[in-house]
GURO-618462 format. One record per residue (C-alpha): residue number from 1; residue in one letter; x, y, z. Coordinates in nm, 3 decimals, always signed. Layout:
# residues N
<dolum: NUM, bator: A, X: X, Y: Y, Z: Z>
...
# end
This chain:
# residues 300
<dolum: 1, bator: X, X: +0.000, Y: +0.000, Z: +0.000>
<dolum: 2, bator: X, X: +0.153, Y: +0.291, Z: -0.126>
<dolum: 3, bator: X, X: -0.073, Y: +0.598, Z: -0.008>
<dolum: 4, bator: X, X: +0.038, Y: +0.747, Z: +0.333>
<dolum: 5, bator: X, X: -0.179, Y: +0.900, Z: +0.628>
<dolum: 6, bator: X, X: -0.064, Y: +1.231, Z: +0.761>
<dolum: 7, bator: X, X: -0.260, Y: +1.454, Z: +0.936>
<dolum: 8, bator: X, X: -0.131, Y: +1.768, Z: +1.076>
<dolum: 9, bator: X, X: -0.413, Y: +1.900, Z: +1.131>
<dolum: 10, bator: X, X: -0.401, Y: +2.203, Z: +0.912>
<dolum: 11, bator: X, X: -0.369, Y: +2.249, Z: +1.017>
<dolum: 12, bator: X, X: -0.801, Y: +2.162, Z: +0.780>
<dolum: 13, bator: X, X: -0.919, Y: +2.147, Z: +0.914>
<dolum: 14, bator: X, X: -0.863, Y: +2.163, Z: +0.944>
<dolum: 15, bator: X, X: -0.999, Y: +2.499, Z: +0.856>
<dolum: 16, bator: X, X: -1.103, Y: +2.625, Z: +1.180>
<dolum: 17, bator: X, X: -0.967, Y: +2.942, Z: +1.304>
<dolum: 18, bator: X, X: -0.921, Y: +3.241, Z: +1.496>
<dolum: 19, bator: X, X: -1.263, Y: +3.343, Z: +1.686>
<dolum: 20, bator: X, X: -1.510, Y: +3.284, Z: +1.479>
<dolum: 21, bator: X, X: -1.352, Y: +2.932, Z: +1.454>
<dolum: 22, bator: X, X: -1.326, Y: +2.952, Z: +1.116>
<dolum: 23, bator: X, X: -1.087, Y: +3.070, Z: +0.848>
<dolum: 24, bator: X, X: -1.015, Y: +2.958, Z: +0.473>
<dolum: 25, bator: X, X: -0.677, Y: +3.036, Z: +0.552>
<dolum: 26, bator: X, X: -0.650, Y: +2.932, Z: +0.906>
<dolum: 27, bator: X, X: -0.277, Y: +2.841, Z: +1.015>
<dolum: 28, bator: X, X: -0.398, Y: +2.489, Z: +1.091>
<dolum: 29, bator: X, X: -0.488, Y: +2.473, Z: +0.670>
<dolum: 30, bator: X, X: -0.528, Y: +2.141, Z: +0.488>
<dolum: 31, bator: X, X: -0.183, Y: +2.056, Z: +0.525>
<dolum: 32, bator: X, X: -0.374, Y: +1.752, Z: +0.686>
<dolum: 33, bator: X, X: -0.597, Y: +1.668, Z: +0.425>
<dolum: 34, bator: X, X: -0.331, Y: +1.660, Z: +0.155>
<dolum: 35, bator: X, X: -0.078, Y: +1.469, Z: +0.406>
<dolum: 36, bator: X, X: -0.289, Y: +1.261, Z: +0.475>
<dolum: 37, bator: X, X: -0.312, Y: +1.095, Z: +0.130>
<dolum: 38, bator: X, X: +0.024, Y: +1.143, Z: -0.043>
<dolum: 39, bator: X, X: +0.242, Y: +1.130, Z: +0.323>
<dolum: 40, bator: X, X: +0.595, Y: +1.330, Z: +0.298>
<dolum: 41, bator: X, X: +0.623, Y: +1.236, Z: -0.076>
<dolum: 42, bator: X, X: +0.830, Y: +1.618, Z: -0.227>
<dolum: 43, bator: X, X: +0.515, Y: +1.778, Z: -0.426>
<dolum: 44, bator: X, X: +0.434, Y: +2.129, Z: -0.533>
<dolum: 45, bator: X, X: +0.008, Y: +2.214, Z: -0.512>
<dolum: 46, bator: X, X: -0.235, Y: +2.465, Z: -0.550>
<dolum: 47, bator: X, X: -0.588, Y: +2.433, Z: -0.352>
<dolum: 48, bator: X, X: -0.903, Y: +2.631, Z: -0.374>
<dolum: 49, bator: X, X: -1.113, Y: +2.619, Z: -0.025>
<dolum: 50, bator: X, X: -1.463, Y: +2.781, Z: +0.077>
<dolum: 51, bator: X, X: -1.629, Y: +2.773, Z: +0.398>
<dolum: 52, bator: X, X: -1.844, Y: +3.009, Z: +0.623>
<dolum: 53, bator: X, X: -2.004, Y: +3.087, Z: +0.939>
<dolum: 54, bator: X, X: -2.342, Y: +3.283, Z: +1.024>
<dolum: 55, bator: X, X: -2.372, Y: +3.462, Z: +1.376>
<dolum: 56, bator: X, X: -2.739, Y: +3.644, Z: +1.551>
<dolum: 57, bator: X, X: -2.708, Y: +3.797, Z: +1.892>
<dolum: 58, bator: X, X: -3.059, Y: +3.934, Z: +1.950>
<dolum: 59, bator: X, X: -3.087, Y: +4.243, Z: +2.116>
<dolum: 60, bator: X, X: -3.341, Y: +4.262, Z: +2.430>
<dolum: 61, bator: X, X: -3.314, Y: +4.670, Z: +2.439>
<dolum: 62, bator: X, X: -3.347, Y: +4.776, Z: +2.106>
<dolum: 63, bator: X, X: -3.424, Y: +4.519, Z: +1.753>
<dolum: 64, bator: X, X: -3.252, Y: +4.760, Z: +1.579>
<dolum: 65, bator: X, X: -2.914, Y: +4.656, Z: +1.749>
<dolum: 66, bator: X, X: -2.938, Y: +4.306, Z: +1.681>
<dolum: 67, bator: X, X: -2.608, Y: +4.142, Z: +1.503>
<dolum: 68, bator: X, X: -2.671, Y: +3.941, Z: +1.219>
<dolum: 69, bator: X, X: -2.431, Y: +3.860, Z: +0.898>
<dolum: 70, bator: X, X: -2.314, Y: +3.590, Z: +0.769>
<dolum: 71, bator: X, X: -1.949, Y: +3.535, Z: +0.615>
<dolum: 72, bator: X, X: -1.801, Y: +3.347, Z: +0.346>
<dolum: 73, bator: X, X: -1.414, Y: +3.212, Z: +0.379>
<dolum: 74, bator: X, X: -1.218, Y: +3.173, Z: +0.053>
<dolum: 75, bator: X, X: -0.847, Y: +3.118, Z: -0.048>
<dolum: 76, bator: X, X: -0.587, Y: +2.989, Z: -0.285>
<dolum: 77, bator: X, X: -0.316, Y: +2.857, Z: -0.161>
<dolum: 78, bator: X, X: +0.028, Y: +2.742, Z: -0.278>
<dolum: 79, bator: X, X: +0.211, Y: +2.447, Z: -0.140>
<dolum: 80, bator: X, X: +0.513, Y: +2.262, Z: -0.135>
<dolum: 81, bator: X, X: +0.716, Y: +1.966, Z: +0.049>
<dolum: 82, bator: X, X: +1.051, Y: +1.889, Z: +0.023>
<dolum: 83, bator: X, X: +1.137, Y: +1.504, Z: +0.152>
<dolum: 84, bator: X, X: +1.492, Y: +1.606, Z: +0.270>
<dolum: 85, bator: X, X: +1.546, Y: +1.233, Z: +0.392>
<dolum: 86, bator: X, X: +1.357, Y: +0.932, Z: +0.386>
<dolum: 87, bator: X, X: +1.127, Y: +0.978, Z: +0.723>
<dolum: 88, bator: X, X: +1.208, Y: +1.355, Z: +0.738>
<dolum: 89, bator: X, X: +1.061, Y: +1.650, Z: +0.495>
<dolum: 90, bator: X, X: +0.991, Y: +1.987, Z: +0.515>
<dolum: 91, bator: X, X: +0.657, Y: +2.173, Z: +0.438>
<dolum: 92, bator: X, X: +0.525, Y: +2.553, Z: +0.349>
<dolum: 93, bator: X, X: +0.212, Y: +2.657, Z: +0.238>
<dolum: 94, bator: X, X: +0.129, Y: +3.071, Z: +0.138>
<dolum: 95, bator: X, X: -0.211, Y: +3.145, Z: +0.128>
<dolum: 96, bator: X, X: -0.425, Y: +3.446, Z: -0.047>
<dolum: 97, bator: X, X: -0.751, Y: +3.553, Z: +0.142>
<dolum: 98, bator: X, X: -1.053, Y: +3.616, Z: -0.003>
<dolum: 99, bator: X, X: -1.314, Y: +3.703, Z: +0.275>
<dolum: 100, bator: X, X: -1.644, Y: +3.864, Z: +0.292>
<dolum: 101, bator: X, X: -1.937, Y: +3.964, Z: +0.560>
<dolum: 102, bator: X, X: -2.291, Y: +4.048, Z: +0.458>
<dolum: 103, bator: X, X: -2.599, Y: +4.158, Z: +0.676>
<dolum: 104, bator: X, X: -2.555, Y: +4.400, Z: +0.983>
<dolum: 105, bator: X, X: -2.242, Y: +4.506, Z: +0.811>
<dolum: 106, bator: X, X: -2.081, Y: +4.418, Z: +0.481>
<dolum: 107, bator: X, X: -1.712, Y: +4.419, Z: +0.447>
<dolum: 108, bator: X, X: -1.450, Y: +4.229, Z: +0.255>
<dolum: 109, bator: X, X: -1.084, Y: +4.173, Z: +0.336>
<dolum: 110, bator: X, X: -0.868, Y: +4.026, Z: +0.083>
<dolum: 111, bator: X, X: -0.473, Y: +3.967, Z: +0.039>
<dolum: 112, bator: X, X: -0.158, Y: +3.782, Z: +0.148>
<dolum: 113, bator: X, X: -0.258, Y: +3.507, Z: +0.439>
<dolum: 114, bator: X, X: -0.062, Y: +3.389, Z: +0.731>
<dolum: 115, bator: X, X: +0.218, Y: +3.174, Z: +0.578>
<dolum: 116, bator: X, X: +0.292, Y: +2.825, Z: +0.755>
<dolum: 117, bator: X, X: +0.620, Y: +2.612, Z: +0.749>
<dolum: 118, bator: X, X: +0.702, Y: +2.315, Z: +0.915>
<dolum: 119, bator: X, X: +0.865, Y: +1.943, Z: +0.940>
<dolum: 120, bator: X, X: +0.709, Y: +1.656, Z: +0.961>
<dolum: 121, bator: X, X: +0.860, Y: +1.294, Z: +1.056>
<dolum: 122, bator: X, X: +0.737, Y: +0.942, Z: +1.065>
<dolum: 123, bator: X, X: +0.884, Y: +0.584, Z: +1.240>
<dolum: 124, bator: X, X: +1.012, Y: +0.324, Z: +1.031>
<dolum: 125, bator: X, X: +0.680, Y: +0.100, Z: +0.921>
<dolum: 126, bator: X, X: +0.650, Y: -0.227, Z: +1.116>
<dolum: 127, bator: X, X: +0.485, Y: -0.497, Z: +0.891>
<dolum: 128, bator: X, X: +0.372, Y: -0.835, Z: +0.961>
<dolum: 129, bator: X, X: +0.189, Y: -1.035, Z: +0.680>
<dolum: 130, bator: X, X: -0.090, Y: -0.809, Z: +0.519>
<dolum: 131, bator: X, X: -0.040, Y: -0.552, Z: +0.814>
<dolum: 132, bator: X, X: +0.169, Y: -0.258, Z: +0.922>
<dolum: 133, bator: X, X: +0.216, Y: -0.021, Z: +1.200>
<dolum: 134, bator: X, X: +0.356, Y: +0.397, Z: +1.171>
<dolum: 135, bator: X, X: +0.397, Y: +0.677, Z: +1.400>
<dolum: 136, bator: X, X: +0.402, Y: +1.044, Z: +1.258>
<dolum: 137, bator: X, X: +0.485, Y: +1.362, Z: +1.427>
<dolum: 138, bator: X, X: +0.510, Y: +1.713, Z: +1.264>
<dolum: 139, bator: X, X: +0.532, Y: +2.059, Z: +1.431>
<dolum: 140, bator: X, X: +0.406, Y: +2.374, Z: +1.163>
<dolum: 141, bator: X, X: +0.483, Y: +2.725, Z: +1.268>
<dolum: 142, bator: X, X: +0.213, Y: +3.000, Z: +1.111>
<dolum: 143, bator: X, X: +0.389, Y: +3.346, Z: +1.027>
<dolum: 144, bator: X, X: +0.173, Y: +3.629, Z: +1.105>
<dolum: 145, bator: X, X: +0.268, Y: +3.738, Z: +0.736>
<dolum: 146, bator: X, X: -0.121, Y: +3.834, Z: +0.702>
<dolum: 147, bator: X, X: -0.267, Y: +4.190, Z: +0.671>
<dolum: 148, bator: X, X: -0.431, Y: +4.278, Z: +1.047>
<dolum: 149, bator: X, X: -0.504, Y: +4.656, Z: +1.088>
<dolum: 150, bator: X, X: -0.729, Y: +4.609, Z: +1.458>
<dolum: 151, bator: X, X: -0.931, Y: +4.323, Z: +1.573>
<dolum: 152, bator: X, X: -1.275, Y: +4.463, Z: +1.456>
<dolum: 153, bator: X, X: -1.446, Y: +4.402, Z: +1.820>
<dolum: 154, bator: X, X: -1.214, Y: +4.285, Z: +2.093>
<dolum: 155, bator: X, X: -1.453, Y: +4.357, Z: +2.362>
<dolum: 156, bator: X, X: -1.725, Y: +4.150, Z: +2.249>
<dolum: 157, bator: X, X: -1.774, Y: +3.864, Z: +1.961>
<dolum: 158, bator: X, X: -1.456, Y: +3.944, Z: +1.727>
<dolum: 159, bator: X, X: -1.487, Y: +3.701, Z: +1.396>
<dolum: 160, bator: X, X: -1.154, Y: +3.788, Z: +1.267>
<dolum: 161, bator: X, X: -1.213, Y: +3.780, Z: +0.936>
<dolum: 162, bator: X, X: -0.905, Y: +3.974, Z: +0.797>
<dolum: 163, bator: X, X: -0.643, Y: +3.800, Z: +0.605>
<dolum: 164, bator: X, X: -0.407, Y: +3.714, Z: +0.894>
<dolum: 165, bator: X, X: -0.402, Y: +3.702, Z: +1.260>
<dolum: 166, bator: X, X: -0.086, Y: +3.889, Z: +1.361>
<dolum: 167, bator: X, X: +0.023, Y: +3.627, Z: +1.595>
<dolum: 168, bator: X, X: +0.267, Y: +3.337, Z: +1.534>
<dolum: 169, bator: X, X: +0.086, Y: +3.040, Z: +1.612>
<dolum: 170, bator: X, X: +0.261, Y: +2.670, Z: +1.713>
<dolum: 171, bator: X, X: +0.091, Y: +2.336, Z: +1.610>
<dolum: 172, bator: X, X: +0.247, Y: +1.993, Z: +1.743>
<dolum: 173, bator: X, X: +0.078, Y: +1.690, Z: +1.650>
<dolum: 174, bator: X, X: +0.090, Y: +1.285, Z: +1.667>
<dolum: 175, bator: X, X: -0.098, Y: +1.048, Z: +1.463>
<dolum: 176, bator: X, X: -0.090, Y: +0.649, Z: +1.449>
<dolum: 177, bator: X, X: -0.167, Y: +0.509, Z: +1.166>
<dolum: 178, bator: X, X: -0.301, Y: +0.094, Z: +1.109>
<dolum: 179, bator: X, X: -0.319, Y: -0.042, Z: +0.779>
<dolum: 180, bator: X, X: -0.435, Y: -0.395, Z: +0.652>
<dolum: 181, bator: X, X: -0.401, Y: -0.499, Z: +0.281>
<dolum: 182, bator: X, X: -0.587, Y: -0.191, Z: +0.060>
<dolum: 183, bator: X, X: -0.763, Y: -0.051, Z: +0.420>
<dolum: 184, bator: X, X: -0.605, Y: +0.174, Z: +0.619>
<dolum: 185, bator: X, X: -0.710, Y: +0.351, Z: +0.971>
<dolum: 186, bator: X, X: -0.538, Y: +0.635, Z: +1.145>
<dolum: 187, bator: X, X: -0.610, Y: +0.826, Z: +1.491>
<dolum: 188, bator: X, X: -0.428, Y: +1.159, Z: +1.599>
<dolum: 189, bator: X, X: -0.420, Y: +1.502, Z: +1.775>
<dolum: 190, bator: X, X: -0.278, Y: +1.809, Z: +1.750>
<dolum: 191, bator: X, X: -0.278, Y: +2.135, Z: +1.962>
<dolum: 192, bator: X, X: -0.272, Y: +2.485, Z: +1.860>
<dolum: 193, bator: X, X: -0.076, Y: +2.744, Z: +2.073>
<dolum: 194, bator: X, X: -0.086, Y: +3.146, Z: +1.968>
<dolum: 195, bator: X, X: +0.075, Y: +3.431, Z: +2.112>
<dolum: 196, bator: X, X: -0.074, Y: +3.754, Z: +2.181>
<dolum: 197, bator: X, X: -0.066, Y: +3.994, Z: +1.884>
<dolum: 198, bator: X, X: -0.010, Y: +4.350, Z: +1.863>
<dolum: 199, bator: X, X: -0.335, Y: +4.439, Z: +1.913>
<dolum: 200, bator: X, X: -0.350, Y: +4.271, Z: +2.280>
<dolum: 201, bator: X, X: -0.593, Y: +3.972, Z: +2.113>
<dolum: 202, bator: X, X: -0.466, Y: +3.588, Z: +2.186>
<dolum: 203, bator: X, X: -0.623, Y: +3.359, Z: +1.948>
<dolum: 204, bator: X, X: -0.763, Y: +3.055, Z: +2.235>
<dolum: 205, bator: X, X: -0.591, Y: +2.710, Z: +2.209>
<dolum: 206, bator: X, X: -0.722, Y: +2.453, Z: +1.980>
<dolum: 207, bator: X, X: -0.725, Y: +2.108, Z: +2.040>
<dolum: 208, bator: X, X: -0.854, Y: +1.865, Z: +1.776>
<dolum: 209, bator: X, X: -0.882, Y: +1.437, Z: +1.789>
<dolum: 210, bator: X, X: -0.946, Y: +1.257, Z: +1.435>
<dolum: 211, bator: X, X: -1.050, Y: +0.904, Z: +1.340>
<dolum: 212, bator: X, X: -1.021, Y: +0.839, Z: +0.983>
<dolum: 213, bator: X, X: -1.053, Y: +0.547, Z: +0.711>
<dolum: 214, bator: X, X: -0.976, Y: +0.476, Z: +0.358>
<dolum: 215, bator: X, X: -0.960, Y: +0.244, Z: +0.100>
<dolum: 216, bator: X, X: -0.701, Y: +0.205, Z: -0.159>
<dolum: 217, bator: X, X: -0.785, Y: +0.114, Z: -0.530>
<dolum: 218, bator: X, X: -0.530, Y: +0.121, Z: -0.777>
<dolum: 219, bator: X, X: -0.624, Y: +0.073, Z: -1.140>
<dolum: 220, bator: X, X: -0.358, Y: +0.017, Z: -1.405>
<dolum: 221, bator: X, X: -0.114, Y: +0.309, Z: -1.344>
<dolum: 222, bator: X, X: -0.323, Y: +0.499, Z: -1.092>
<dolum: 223, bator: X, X: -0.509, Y: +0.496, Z: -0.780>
<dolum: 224, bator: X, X: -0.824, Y: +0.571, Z: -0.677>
<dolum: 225, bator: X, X: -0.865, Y: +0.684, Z: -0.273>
<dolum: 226, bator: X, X: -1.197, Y: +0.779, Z: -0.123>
<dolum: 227, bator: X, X: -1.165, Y: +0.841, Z: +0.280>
<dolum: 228, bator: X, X: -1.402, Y: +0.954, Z: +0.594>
<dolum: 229, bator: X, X: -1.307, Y: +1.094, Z: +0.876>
<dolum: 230, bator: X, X: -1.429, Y: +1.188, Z: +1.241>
<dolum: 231, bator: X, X: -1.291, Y: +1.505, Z: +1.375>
<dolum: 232, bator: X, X: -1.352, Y: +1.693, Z: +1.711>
<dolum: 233, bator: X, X: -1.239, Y: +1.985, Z: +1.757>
<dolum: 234, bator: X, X: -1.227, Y: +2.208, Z: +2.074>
<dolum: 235, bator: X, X: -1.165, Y: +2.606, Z: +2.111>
<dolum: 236, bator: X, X: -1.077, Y: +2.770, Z: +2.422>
<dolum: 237, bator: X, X: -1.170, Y: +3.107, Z: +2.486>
<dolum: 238, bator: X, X: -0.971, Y: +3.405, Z: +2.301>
<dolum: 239, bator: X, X: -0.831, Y: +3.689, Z: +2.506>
<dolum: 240, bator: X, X: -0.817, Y: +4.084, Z: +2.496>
<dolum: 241, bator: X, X: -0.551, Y: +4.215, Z: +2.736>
<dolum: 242, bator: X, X: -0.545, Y: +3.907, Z: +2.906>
<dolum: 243, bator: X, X: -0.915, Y: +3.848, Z: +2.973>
<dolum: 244, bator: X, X: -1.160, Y: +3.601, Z: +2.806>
<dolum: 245, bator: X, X: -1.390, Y: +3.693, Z: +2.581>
<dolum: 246, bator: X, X: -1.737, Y: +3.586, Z: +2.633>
<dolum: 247, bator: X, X: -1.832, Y: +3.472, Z: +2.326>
<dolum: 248, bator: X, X: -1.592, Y: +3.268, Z: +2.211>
<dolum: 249, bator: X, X: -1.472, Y: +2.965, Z: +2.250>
<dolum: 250, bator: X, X: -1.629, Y: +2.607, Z: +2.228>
<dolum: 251, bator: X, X: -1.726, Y: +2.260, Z: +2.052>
<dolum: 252, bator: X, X: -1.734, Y: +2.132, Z: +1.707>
<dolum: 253, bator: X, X: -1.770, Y: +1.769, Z: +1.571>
<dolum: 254, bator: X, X: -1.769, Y: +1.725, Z: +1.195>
<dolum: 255, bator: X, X: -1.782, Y: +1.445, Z: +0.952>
<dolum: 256, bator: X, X: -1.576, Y: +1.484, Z: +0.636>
<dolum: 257, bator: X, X: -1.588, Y: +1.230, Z: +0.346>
<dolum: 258, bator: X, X: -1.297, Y: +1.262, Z: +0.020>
<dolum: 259, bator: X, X: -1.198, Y: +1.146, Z: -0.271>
<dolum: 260, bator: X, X: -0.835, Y: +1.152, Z: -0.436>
<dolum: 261, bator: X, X: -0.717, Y: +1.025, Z: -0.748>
<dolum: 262, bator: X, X: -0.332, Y: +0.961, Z: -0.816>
<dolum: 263, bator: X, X: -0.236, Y: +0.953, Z: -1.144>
<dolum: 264, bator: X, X: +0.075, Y: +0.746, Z: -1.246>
<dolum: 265, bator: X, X: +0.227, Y: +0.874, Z: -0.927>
<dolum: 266, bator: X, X: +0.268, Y: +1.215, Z: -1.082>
<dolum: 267, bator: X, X: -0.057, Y: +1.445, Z: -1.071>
<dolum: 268, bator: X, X: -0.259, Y: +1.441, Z: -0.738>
<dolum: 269, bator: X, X: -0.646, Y: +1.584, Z: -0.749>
<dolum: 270, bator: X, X: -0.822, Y: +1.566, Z: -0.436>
<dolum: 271, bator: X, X: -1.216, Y: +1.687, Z: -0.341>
<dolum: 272, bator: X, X: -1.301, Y: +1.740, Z: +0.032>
<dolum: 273, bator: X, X: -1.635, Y: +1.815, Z: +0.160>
<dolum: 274, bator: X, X: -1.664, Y: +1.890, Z: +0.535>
<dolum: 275, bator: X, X: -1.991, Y: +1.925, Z: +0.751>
<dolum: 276, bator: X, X: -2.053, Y: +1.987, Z: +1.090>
<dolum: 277, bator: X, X: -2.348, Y: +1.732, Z: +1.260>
<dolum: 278, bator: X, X: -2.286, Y: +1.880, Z: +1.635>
<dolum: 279, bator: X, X: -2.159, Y: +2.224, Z: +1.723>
<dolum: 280, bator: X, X: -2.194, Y: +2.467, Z: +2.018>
<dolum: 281, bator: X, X: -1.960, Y: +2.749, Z: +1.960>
<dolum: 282, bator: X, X: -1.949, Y: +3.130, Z: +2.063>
<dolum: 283, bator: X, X: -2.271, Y: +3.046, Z: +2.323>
<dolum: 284, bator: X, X: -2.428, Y: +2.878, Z: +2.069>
<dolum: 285, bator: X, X: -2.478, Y: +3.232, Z: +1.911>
<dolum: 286, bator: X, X: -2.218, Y: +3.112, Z: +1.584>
<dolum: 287, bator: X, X: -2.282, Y: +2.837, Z: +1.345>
<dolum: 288, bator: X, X: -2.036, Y: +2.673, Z: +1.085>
<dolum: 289, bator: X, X: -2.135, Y: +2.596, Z: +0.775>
<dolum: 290, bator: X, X: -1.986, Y: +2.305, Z: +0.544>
<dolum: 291, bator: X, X: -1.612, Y: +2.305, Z: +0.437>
<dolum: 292, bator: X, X: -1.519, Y: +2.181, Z: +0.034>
<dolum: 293, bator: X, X: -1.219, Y: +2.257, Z: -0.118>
<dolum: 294, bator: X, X: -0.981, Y: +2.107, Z: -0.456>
<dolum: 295, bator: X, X: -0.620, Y: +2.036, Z: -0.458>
<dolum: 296, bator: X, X: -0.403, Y: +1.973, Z: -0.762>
<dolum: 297, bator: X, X: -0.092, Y: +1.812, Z: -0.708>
<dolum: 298, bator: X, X: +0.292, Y: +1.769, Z: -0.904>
<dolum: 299, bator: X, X: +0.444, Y: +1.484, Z: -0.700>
<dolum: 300, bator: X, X: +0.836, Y: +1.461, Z: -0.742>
# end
């Protein structure tokens, strides 16, 4: 079996970010998703990724001040691994933002995202028979290359929907991965720490626990790989000059289901579709919508 799980995390789910949990570019990216199919193999990749959020806070004192908009996550982003030894490579990924926010307010915030490097390593494979047993690790370090002018609301609920986050942000994780002729399973974790930025804001940890599954089909010179996955993922509260903010924060379980074809080990294409079946996030005053994105691959 040739395909390799690697999830980092991305890092996305992946996806989820800053406040409002949620960011097309957010430094965990889909550094994951892609890993998680072609393992430290040196590629070069482009991926397109949508998501969004909608958020209502009703106002008891006056309709009129009610928040309600709704906002819509996009990005490109370029990527590339370099497999510097055999159970060692190195990663990077530079995203472009391409946010908006309709309803109470309508804004858009577009440009260079936070960029993200790291390294990722795995254990020599033990096999026996049909079977075989890895370990991965990786560590990614997000840049806070991004555009931030001021957090738009650090007092109250503050969505952070501008291209970056102005914080450098550290993500360790560990995955385990069991495989069994064309079936493979894989469980792992990762944790995402941020530093304060310059605007007093600290993006809350992130903690996130995946189960996933695929099957392996190869046909002539290529293979065909649909997957699903379990992920949890868990936000602690952000923080404006050191205090919590009250809405923020929370729980998110989504199921994602994929599908990646490999053709003659050269060109990678991979569709992701992500959607939340339990959340309770900001006070239950925020609600994800469903994740998709497309990846195109050069493997070398």
């Amino acid at each position: 079996m040739k395909n390799v799980f690697f999830a980092l995390a991305l890092l996305d789910w992946s996806v989820a970010e800053a406040q409002s949990c949620c960011s097309a570019s957010g430094c965990s990216s889909m550094m994951s998703a892609d890993n998680f199919i072609n393992g430290l193999k040196s590629s070069l990749g482009v991926r397109y990724a949508v998501t969004g959020d909608k958020f209502r806070l009703p106002s008891y004192i006056n309709e009129q001040m009610t928040i309600d908009y709704r906002d819509i996550f996009q990005s490109v982003v370029f990527s590339g691994r370099w497999n510097v030894q055999k159970y060692v490579s190195v990663q990077a990924e530079l995203p472009f933002v391409f946010n908006k926010r309709t309803g109470t307010e309508n804004l858009s915030y577009n440009g260079l995202g936070d960029i993200i490097i790291g390294v990722s390593a795995m254990t020599p494979k033990i096999k026996y028979k049909n079977t075989f047993h890895v370990f991965y690790f990786g560590f990614n370090t997000c840049f806070p290359t991004g555009e931030f002018k001021k957090s738009i609301d650090t007092t109250g609920f503050s969505p952070l929907i501008q291209p970056g986050n102005a914080a450098w942000q550290f993500i360790p994780q560990i995955e385990y991965q069991f495989g069994i002729k064309a079936f493979t399973a894989s469980i792992g974790a990762f944790y995402r720490y941020a530093l304060p930025n310059k605007d007093n804001l600290q993006i809350g940890g992130r903690s996130q626990l995946w189960l996933r599954a695929a099957y392996n089909k190869k046909v002539n010179t290529n293979r065909f790989i649909p997957s699903v996955s379990l992920i949890y993922d868990y936000f602690k509260k952000n923080k404006f000059r050191e205090a919590a903010i009250s809405l923020s924060g929370g729980n998110l379980l989504s199921a994602e289901a994929t599908f990646d074809v490999r053709i003659k080990e050269k060109y990678g294409i991979g569709i992701r579709f992500r959607q939340p079946v339990f959340q309770s996030l900001a006070k239950s005053h925020l609600n994800m919508a469903s994740f998709s994105s497309i990846q195109f691959n050069y493997f070398f």
